[in-house]
C-alpha positions in Angstrom: 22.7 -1.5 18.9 22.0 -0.6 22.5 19.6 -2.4 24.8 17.4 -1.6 28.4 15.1 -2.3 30.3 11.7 -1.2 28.5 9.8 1.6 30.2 6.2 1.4 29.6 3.5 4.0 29.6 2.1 5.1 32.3 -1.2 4.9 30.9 -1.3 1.1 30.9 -3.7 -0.8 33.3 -1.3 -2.3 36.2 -2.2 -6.2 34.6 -1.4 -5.3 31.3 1.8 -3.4 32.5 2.9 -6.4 34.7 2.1 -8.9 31.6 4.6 -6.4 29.3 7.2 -5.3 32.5 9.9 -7.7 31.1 10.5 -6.4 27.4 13.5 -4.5 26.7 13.9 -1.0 24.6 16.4 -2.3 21.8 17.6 1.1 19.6 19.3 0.6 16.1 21.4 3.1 14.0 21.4 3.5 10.6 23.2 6.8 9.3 22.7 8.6 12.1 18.8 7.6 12.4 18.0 6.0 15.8 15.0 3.2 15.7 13.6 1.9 18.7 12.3 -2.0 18.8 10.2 -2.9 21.6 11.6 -7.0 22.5 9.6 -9.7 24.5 10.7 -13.6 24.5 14.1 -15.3 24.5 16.3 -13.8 22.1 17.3 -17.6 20.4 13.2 -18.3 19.3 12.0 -17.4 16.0 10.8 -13.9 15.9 8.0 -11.8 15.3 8.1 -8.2 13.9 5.2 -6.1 14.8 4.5 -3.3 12.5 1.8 -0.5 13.6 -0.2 1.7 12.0 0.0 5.5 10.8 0.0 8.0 13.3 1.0 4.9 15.8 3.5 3.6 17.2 4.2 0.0 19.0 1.4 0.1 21.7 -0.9 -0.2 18.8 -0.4 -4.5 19.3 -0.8 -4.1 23.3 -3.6 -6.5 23.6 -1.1 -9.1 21.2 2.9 -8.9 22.4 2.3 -11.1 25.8 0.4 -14.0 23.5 2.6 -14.4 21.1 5.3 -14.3 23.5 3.4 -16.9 26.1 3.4 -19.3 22.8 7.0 -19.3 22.7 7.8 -16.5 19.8 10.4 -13.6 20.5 8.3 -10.0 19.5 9.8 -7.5 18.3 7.7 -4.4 18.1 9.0 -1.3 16.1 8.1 2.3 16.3 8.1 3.1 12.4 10.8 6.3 11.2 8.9 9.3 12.0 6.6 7.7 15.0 6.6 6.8 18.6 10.2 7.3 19.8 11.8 6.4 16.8 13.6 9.1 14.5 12.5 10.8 11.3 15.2 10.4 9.0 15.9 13.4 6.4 13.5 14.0 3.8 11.5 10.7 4.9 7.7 11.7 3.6 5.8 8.6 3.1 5.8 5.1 3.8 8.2 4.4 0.5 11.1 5.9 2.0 11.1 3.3 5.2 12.5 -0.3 3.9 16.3 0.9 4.2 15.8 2.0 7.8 13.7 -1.4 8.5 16.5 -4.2 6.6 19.3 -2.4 8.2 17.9 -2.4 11.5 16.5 -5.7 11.3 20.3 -6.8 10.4 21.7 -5.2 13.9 18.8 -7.1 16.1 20.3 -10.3 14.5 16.6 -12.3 14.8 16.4 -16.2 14.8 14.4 -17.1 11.7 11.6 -18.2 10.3 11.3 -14.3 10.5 7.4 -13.3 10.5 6.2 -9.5 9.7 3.2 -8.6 10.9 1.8 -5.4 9.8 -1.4 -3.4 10.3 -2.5 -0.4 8.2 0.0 1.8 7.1 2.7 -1.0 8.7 1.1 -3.3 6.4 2.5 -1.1 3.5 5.9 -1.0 5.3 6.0 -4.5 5.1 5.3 -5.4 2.4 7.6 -3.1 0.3 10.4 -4.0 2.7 10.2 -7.5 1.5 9.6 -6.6 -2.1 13.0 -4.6 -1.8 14.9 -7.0 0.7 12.8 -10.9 0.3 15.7 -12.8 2.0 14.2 -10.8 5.6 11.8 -12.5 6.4 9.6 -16.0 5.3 5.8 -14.7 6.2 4.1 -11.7 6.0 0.7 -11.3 7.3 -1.5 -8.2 6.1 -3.9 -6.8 8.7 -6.3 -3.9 7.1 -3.5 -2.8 4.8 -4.1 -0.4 1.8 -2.2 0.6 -0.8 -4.3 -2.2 -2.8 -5.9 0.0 -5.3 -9.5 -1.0 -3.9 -10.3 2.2 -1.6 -14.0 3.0 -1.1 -15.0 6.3 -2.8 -16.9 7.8 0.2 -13.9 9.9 2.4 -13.3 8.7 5.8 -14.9 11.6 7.8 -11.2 12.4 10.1 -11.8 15.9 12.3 -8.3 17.7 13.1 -7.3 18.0 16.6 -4.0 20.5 17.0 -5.9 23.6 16.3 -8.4 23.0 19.6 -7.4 24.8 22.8 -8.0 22.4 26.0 -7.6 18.3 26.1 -11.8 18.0 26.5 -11.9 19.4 22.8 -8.9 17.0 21.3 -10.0 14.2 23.1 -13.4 14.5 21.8 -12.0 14.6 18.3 -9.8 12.2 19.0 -13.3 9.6 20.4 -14.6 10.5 16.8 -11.3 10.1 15.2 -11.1 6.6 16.2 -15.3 5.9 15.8 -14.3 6.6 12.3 -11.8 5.1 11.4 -10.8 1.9 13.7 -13.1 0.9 15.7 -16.7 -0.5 15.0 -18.4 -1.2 18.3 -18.8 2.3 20.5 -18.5 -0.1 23.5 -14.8 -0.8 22.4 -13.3 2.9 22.8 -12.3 2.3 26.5 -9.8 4.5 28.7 -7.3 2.4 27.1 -7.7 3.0 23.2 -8.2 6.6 23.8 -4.9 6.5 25.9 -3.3 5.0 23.0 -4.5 7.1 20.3 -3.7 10.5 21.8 -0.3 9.5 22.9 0.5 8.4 19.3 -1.2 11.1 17.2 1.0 13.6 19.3 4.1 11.9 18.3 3.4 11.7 14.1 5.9 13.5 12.7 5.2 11.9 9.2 2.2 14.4 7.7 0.7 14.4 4.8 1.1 10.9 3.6 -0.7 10.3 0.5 0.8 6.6 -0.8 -2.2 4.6 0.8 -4.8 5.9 -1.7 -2.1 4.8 -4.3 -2.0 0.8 -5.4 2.0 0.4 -4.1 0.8 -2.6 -2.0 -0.7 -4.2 -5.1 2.5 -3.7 -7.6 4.8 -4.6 -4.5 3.2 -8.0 -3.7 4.3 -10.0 -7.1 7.7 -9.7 -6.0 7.0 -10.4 -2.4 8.8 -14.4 -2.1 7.8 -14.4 1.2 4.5 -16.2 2.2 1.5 -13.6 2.3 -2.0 -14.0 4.4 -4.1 -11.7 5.9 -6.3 -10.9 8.9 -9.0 -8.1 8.2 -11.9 -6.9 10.4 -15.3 -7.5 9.2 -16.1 -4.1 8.9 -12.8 -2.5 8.2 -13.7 1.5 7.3 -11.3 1.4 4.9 -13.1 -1.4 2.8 -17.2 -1.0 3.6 -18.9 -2.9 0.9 -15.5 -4.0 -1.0 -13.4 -6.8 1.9 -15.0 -9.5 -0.8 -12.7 -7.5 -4.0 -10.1 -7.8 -1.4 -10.1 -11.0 -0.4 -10.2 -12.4 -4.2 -7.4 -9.9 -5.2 -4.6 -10.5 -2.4 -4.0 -14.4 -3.4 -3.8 -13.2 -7.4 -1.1 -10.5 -5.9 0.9 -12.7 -3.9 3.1 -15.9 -5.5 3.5 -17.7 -2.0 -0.4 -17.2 -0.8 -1.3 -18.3 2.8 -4.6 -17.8 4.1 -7.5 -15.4 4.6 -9.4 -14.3 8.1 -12.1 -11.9 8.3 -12.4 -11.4 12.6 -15.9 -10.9 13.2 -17.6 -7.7 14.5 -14.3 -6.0 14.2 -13.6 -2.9 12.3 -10.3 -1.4 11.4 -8.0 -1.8 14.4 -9.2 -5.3 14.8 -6.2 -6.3 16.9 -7.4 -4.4 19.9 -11.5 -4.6 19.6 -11.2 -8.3 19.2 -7.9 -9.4 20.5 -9.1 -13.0 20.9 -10.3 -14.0 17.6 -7.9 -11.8 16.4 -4.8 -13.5 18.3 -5.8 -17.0 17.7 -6.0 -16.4 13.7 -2.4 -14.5 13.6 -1.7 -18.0 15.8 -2.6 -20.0 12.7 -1.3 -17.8 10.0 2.4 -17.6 11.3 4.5 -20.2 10.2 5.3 -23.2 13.4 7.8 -22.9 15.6 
């Protein structure tokens, strides 16, 4: 493992950059297949690992890594195989193929337990079949607008594509819709700063195509989860209009060691960002104590 200095995007508004200026840019190997942890914290305090969502990469949790590491945790925030600066490993198509690339690089950081996973959307997934497949990593998992549950709503998400378009005004117009869509709920919430985000990431998803997430592998993975599961969804999560109730009954039937359940008001998919507040203070009581 090999460790720096983080260097942040440039796109980051200077108090958010100064609140994030002391991580470090941690990269693991695993047979040949470089991934790239984003660190905050003392190294000898339990840890959290951030996982983002598809077509993301670790400045999906930028409005989260400085509370969690001002309440004494150490963060570590991974770009996923395929996304953000992290590699794509051979034949790596879906989220399935991640958990080996996860455990072993979670072995080289050496983390001081209890070991938390956090992980939103398509991380959510990652998570949880990485501790189906390897439950001694971690002790709490906490769900945030995952699928993979079997419960998806039958009207398609209405997602435009982008590469095709010749100039920036055309993709990032796509890309304001994209994100209306999908993870946001209030117009008022796509600032500068999510936009920023989202095009950054998009343009680094190497990982197309991905089809498990209309699939129920969350569902059959949970029973064999032995970590303890909660969840944090937004109100109005656009993957589950009309059907966060089913989900909310279903996860503590899935899950042997259940935790608890938070719904963050007014928020939609990416809740983390539109209401980092509510959204910090319930991952706050979810996690297990220092």
């Amino acid at each position: 493992m090999t460790s720096e200095p983080i260097a942040l995007p440039e796109f980051l508004p200077p108090a958010l950059a100064a609140a994030l200026a002391d991580g470090q840019r941690c990269v693991t190997e695993v047979d040949g297949v470089a991934l790239v942890w984003h660190a905050w914290g003392d190294a000898q305090r339990p840890a959290v690992v951030l996982l983002h969502g598809g077509s993301g990469s670790w400045t999906h949790w930028v409005r989260n890594i400085a509370p969690l590491r001002d309440a004494g945790w150490r963060v570590l925030a991974v770009d996923l195989p395929g996304f953000g600066d992290s590699d794509l490993p051979p034949g790596c198509a879906d989220v399935d193929d991640l958990p080996p690339y996860l455990h072993a690089g979670l072995q080289q950081l050496q983390p001081v337990g209890p070991v938390q996973l956090v992980g939103f959307s398509f991380g959510g997934m990652a998570a949880a079949l990485w501790l189906a497949d390897h439950p001694q990593d971690a002790q709490a998992l906490v769900l945030v607008g995952a699928p993979g549950l079997g419960l998806t709503v039958p009207e398609r998400i209405p997602l435009k594509g982008w590469r095709h378009l010749p100039t920036p005004e055309q993709q990032d117009a796509v890309h304001r819709h994209n994100l209306m869509a999908l993870m946001l709920q209030d117009p008022q919430h796509l600032d500068t700063l999510a936009l920023d985000v989202h095009r950054a990431n998009v343009q680094r998803d190497r990982m197309p195509r991905r089809r498990l997430s209309s699939t129920p592998i969350v569902a059959q993975a949970l029973p064999r989860v032995q970590a303890r599961v909660s969840a944090i969804f937004g109100e109005h999560d656009a993957l589950y209009r009309q059907r966060l109730a089913e989900v909310q009954q279903a996860l503590p039937r899935w899950a042997p060691q259940w935790g608890q359940w938070h719904t963050v008001a007014g928020a939609g998919h990416w809740a983390m960002y539109e209401a980092p507040e509510a959204f910090n203070a319930a991952l706050q009581q979810q996690l297990i104590g220092i």
